[in-house]
MARVO-898913 format. One line per 5 residues: number of its first residue (from 1); their letters; for each residue z, x, y of N, C-alpha, C. Coordinates in steps of 0.2 Angstrom, whole numbers, plus 2048, in hexadecimal, padded with zeros to 3 digits. Each point is the difference from the previous one (the first is absolute). Example, Ala and Ser with C-alpha at 12.3 -4.5 7.8 and 13.67 -1.06 7.14 Angstrom:
1) as) 827:842:7E4:800:7FC:806:800:804:806 ~ 7FC:7FE:805:801:804:806:803:7FC:805
END
This chain:
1) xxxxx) 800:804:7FA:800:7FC:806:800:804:806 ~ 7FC:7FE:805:800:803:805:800:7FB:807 ~ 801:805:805:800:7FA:807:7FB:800:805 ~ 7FF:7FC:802:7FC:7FF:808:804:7FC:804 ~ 800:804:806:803:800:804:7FF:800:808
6) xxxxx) 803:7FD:806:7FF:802:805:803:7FB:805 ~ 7FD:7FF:807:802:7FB:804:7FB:7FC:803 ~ 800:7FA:800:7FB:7FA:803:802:7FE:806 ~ 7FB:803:805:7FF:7FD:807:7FB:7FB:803 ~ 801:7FD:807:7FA:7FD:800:7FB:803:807
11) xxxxx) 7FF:7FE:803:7FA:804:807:805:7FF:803 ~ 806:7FF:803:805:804:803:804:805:7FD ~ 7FE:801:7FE:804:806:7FB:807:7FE:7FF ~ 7FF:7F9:7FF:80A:7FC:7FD:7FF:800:7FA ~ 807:804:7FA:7FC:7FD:7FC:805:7F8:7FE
16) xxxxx) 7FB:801:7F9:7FF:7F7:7FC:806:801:7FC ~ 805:7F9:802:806:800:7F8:7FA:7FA:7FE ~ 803:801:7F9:7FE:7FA:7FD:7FA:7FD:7FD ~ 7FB:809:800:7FA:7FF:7FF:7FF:802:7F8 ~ 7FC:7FB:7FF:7FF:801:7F6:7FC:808:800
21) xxxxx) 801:802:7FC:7FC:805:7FD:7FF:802:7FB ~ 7FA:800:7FB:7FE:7FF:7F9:7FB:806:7FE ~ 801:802:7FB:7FA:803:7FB:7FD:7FC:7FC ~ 7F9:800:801:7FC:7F9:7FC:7FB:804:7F9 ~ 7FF:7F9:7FB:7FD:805:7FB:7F8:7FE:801
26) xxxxx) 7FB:802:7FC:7F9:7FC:800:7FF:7FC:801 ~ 804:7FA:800:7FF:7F9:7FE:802:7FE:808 ~ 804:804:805:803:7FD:805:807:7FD:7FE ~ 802:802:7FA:807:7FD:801:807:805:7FF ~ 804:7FD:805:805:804:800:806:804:7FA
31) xxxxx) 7FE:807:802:802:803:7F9:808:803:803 ~ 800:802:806:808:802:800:7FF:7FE:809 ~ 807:7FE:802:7FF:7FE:808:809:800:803 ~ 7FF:801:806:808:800:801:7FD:7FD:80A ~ 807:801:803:800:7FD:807:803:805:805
36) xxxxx) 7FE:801:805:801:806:808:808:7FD:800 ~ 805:805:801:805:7FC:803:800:801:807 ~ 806:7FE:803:7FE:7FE:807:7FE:806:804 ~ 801:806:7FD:7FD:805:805:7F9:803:7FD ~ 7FB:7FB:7FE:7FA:802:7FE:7FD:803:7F8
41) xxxxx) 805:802:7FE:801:805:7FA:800:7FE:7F9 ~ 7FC:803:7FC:7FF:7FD:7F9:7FF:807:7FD ~ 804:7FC:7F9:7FF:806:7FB:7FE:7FD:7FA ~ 7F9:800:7FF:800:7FD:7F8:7FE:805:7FB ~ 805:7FE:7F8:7FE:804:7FC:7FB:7FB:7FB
46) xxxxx) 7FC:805:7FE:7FC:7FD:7F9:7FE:804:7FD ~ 7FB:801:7FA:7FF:802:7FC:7FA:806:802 ~ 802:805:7FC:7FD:807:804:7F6:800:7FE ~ 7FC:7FB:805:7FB:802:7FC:7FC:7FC:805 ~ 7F9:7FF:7FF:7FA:7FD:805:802:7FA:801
51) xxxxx) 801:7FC:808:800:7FA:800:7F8:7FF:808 ~ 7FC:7FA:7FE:7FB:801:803:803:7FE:807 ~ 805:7FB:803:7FF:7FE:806:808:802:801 ~ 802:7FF:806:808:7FF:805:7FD:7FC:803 ~ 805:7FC:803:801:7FC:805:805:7FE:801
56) xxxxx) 800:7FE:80A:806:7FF:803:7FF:7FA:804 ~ 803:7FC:7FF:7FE:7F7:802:808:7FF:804 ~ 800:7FE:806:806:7F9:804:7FC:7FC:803 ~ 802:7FE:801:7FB:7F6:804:7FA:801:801 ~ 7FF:800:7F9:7F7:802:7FF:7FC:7F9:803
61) xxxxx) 7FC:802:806:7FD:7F9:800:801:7FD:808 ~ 807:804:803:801:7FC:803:804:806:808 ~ 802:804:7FB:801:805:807:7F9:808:7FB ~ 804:800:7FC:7FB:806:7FC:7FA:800:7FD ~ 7FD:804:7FB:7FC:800:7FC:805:806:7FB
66) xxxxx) 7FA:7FE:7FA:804:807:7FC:7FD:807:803 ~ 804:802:7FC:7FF:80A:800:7FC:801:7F9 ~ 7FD:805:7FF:7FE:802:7FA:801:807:7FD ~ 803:802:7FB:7FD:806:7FC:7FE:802:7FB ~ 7FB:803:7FD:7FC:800:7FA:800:807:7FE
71) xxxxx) 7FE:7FF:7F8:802:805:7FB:807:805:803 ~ 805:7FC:7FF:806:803:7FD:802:803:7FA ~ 801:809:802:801:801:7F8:808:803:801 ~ 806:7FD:7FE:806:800:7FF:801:805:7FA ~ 7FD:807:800:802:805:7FC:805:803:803
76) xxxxx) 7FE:7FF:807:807:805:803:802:7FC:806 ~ 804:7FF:804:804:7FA:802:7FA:802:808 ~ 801:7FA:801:7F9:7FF:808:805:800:806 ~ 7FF:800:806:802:7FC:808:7F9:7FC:802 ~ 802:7FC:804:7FD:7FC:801:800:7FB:805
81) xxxxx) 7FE:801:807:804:7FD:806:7FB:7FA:802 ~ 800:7FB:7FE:7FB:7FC:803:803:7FB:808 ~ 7F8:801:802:801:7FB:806:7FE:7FA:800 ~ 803:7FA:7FF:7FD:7F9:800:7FE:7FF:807 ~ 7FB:7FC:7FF:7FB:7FF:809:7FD:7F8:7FE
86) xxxxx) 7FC:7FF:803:7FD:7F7:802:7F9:801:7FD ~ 7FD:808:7FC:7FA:801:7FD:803:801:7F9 ~ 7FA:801:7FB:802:800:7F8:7F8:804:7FF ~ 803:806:7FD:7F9:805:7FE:801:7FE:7FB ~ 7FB:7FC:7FB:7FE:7FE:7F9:7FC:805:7FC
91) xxxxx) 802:801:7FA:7FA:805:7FA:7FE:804:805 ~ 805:806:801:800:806:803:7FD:805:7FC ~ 7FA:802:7FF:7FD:804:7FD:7FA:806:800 ~ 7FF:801:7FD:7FA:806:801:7FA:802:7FB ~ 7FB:802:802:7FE:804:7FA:7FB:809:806
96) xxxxx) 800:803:7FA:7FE:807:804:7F8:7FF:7FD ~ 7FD:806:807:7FA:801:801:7FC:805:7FE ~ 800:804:7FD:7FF:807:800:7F8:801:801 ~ 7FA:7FB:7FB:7FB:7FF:7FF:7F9:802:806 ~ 7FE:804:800:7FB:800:809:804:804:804
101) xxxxx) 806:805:7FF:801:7FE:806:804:808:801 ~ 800:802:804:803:808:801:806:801:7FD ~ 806:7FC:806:805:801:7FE:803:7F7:7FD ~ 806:800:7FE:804:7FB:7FC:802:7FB:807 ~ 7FE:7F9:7FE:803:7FC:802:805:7FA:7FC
106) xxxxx) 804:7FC:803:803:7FC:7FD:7FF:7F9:806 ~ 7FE:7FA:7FD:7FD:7F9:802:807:7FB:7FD ~ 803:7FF:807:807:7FC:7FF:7FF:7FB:801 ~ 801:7FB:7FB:7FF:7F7:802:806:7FB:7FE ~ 800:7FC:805:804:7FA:801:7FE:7FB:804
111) xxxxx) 805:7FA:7FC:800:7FA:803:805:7FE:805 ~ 7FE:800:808:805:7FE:803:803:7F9:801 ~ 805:7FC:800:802:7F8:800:804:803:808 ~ 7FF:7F9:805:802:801:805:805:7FA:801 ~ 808:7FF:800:802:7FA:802:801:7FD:805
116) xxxxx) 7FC:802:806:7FE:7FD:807:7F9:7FC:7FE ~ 7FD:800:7FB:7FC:7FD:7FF:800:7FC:7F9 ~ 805:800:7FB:803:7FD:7FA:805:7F9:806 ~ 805:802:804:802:7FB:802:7FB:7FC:804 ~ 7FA:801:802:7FD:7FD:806:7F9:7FA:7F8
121) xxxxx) 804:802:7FC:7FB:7FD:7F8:7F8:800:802 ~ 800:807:802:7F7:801:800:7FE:801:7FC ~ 7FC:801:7FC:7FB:801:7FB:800:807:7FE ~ 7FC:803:805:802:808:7FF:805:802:801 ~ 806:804:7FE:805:801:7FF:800:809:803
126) xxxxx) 7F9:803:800:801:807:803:802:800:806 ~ 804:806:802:7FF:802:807:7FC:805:801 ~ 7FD:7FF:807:7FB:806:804:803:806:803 ~ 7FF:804:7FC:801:808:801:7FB:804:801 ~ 804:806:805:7F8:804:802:804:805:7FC
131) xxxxx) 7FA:806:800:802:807:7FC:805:802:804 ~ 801:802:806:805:802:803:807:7FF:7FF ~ 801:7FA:7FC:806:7FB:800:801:803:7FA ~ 7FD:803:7FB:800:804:7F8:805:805:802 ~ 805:801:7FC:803:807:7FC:7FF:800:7FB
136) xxxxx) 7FE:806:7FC:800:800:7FA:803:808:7FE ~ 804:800:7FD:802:807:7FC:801:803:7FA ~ 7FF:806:7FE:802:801:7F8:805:806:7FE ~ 805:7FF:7FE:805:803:800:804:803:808 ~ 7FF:7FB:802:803:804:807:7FB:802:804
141) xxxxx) 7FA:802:7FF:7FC:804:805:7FA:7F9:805 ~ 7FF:7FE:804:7FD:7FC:802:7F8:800:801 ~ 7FA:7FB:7FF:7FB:802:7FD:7FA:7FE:806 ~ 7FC:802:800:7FA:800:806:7FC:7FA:7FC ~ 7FE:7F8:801:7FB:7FD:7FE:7FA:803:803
146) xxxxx) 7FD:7FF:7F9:7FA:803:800:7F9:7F8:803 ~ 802:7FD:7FD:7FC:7F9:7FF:804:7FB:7FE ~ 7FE:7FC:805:804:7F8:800:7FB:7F8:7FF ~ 801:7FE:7F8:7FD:7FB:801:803:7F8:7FE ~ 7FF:7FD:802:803:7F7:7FD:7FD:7FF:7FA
151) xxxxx) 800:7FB:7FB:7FF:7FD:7FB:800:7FA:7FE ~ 7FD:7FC:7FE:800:7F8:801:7FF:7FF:7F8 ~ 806:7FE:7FC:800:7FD:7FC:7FD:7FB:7FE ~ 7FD:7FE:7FA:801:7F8:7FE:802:7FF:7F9 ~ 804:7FB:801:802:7FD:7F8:7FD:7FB:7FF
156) xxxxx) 7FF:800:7F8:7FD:7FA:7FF:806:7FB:7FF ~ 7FC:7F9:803:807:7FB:801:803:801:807 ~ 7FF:803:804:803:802:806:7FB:800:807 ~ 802:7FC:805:7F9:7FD:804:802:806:805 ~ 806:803:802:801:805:805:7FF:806:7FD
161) xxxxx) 7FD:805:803:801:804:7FF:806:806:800 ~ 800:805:7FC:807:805:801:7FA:806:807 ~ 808:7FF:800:7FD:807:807:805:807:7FD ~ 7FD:805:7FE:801:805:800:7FD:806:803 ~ 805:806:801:800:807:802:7FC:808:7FE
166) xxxxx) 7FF:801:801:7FE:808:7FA:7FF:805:808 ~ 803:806:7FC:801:806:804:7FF:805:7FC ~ 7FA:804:804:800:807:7FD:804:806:804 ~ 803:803:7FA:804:807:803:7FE:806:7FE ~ 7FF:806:802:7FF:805:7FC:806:802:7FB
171) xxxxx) 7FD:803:7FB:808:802:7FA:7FD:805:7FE ~ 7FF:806:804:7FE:807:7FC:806:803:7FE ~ 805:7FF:801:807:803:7FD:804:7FC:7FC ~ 7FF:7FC:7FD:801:7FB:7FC:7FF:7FF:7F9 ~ 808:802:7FC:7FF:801:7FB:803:7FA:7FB
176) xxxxx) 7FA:7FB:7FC:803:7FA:7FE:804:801:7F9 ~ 804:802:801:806:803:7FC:807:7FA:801 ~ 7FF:7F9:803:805:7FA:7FF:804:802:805 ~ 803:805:800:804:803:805:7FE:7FC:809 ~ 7FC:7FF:802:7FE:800:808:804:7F7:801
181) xxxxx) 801:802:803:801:7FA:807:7FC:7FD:807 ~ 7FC:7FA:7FE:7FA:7FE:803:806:7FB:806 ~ 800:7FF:807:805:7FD:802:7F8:7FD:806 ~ 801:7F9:801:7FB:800:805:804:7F8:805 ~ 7FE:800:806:804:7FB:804:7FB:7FE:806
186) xxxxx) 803:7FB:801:7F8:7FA:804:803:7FE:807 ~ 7FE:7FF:806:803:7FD:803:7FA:7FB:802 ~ 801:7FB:801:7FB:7FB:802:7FF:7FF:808 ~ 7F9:7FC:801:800:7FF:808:804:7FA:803 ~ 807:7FD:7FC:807:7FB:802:804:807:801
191) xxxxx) 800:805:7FD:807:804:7FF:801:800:7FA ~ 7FE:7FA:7FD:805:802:7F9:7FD:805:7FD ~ 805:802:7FA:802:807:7FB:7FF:800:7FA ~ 7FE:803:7FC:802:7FF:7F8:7FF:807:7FD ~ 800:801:7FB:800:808:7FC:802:7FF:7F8
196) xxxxx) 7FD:806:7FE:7FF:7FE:7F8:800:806:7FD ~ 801:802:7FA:802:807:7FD:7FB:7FF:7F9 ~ 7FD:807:801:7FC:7FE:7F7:802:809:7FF ~ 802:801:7FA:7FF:809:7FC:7FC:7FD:7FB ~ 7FE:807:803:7FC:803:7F9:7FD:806:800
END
């Protein structure tokens, strides 16, 4: 058994009592979960091995959105400081470029949900961000967008479209060895916040 760890704030930098915090299995369901106590802080233990998602949820819906972290490997105990905000970066992901191309890049993709636009029950539920508004880093070091594009989903069954994100970064010192810490954070044109953590 090992732990993950850390403290939950929100875009004032207060933190959250009371905020659920969970490791999820493939399925989406809750595999080990515990709560911030009043001074923000969680310590959960689980079982020392791969879990694909974290998440950090309080009044989902209504003052927040969730938080996201993906491929957790609880071989050796994590920190983990999430920032709850009024956005929610969805299947925070990547894949690499190496093909055509000099040097190594990496193509970061998500879905943003906007709760200034969930409570106002629009359809699109995306918020509008420009590249500037993007952080993106990996292990600590902060990354230079190479290329910035949108993405328009469609599901079958589904008359609205998803609006999603992709970012290319250079990753010529990048060794995909599980170890890295992908951290990327959004600020929209309301203000609002959101941020999402993927290793690998």
């Amino acid at each position: 058994m090992n732990y993950i760890y850390g403290i939950v704030h929100n875009e004032q930098k207060e933190p959250v009592a009371n905020a659920k915090v969970a490791l999820l299995d493939d399925n989406f369901k809750v595999a080990f979960s515990t709560e911030t106590d009043k001074n923000g802080k969680f310590n959960l233990q689980a079982e020392a091995k791969l879990y694909p998602h974290f998440i950090v949820e309080k009044d989902y819906g209504t003052k927040y959105l969730e938080y996201w972290a993906n491929n957790i490997n609880l071989k050796n105990d994590i920190e983990i400081n999430p920032k709850l905000g009024r956005l929610e970066l969805y299947k925070l992901g990547f894949f690499s470029s190496m093909e055509m191309e000099i040097s190594k890049s990496i193509m970061i993709y998500f879905r943003p949900i906007s709760l200034h636009h969930f409570l106002a029950n629009e359809k699109a539920i995306a918020p509008q961000i420009k590249r500037e508004s993007i952080t993106i880093s990996i292990n600590g070091e902060f990354c230079e967008i190479l290329l910035a594009k949108t993405v328009i989903e469609h599901t079958e069954g589904v008359a609205t479209p998803v609006i999603a994100y992709a970012f290319k970064i250079a990753a010529d010192n990048i060794e995909f060895n599980g170890n890295n810490r992908l951290e990327v954070s959004v600020t929209d044109v309301y203000g609002e916040y959101g941020e999402a953590v993927l290793f690998f």
